[in-house]
Steps between C-alpha positions, in 0.01 A plus 500: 500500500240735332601878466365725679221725221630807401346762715497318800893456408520895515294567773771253711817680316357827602400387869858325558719780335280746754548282794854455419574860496309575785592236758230322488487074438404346203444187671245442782429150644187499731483195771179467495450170729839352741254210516660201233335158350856403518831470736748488225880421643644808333265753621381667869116536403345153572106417604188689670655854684229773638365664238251740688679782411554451171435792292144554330493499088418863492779560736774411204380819285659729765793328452522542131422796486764664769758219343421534108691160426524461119487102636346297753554166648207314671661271750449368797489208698287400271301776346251242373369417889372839410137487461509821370782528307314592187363793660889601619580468160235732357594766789863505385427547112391828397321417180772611267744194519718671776649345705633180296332212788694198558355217736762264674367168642503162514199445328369207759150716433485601221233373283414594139192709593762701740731525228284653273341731761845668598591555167156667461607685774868598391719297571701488226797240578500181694785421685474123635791293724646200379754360640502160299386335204324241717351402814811597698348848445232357760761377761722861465187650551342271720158530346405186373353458145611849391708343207210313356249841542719719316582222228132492410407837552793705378463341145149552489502882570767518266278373233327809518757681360601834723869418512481650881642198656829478649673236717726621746762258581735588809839374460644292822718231543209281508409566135779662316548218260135500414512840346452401135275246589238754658584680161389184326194464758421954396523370095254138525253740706528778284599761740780689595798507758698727731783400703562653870786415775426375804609808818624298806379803683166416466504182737848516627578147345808495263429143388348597181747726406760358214821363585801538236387171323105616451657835402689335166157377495277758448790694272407138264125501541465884437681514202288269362227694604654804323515299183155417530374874491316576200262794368176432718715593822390185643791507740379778662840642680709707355887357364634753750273372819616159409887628517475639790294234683814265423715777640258496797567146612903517396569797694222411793337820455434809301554865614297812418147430612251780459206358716252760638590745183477300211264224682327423809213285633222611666383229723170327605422728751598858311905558600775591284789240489816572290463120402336215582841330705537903642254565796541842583162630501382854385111646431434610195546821552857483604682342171727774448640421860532095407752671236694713730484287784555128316562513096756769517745320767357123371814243456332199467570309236353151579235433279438543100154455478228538240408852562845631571639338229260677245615833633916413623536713157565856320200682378597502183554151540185385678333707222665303179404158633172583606441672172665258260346166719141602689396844356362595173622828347398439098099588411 
């Protein structure tokens, strides 16, 4: 994964050590669609919803502004049903590489002339599902064809040589002894890979959750990964996300969350959610009381997702691997 150019790298040090300090999140992931391409089995988003009061592009620079996120997630549904998601994209940078812009999808629309417009735009990470290194993605996602779409076009874009490409693969019963072969599927396309758990809380199914077997499992499958890791940060989580993912499925769970304070979604229509499996809703203008009234008495500890487990960590810690994997801090 490419580092991130010097002064953008200090702009985001600077933003995150502020936010830190001052209670704000470094992380912000905006909904901007609950309408999905897909009905995957492991998540509650799934098909067309009613989008009519979806926010408007210009509507995000509010947001950004009041939240000052050093990052931002693009999610959705599917943020590429979005006919305007370029222009959401260009509302949420500022023109000085703040905040870092990460967009999460499926990719069942993206296309190389969309590609190449949202980097234009700002994005400056992709972040795309894959549950499988073949059609069973399809049938887990129940969007026929999507295997063979991103097997052509993932490739191709990565060709081009931005080294913004990540595949996300979420761990579940269902897939757990696929793990290195997704890694294998991230080095033939030339991209890179980031593991997440699956959160029963999401759906209220605990099938896909690891029994003691899968766990001895995954311990097998991620230290390979580990010894896989090499100086291009292709594995893009950190050694001590991976640790404590495994200690996530041993234990069932993982104490400590800092949702709302650290993180939070803002969803399609303009609310403040502590999380995305969290629906306690607050306007914008009432944060601080989403941290008295939910982060400061939160106890649950039933998910270890992407975006909490970039920031489960110290300062100083979150810092160091940010620093010595993502950010560049040498002219």
């Amino acid at each position: 994964m490419r580092k991130v150019p010097l002064p953008e790298s200090l702009r985001i040090i600077g933003r995150g050590s502020l936010n830190w300090l001052a209670g704000r999140p470094i992380v912000v992931s905006f909904e901007v669609t609950d309408s999905c391409t897909a009905w995957c089995r492991h998540c509650d988003h799934g098909g067309p919803k009613d989008d009519s009061r979806n926010l408007r592009p210009a509507d995000y620079r509010r947001y950004v502004e009041a939240l000052r996120p050093c990052v931002v997630q693009i999610s959705g549904g599917e943020p590429l049903l979005r006919e305007d998601v370029v222009e959401i994209v260009r509302n949420i940078q500022s023109g000085s590489g703040l905040p870092y812009t990460i967009l999460v999808s499926n990719w069942s629309q993206m296309t190389g002339e969309k590609y190449l417009a949202l980097r234009e735009a700002g994005v400056d990470q992709f972040s795309v599902s894959l549950d499988f290194p073949d059609e069973r993605h399809d049938d887990f996602r129940l969007l026929p064809g999507l295997y063979r779409h991103l097997q052509d076009l993932i490739p191709r874009l990565a060709r081009l040589g931005y080294d913004d490409i990540v595949l996300n693969c979420c761990i579940t019963s269902e897939n757990v002894t696929h793990i290195n072969e997704l890694a294998d599927m991230a080095k033939a396309w030339g991209v890179n890979i980031c593991y997440s758990a699956y959160s029963a809380r999401r759906t209220g199914s605990r099938d896909y959750l690891l029994g003691p077997e899968q766990i001895a499992t995954l311990n097998r499958e991620l230290d390979r990964v580990e010894s896989r890791r090499d100086a291009t940060n292709w594995v893009v989580n950190a050694p001590t996300t991976l640790e404590a993912t495994r200690r996530y499925f041993a234990d069932g769970g993982i104490p400590g969350c800092k949702a709302g304070l650290r993180f939070l979604v803002v969803t399609a229509d303009g609310q403040l959610q502590p999380c995305s499996m969290q629906f306690r809703r607050y306007p914008l203008e009432k944060r601080e009381r989403m941290v008295t009234e939910f982060t400061s008495s939160n106890r649950c500890d039933e998910c270890y997702v992407s975006i909490r487990s970039y920031l489960d960590k110290s300062f100083p810690q979150l810092l160091w691997e940010n620093v010595s994997g993502f950010l560049s801090v040498k002219a």
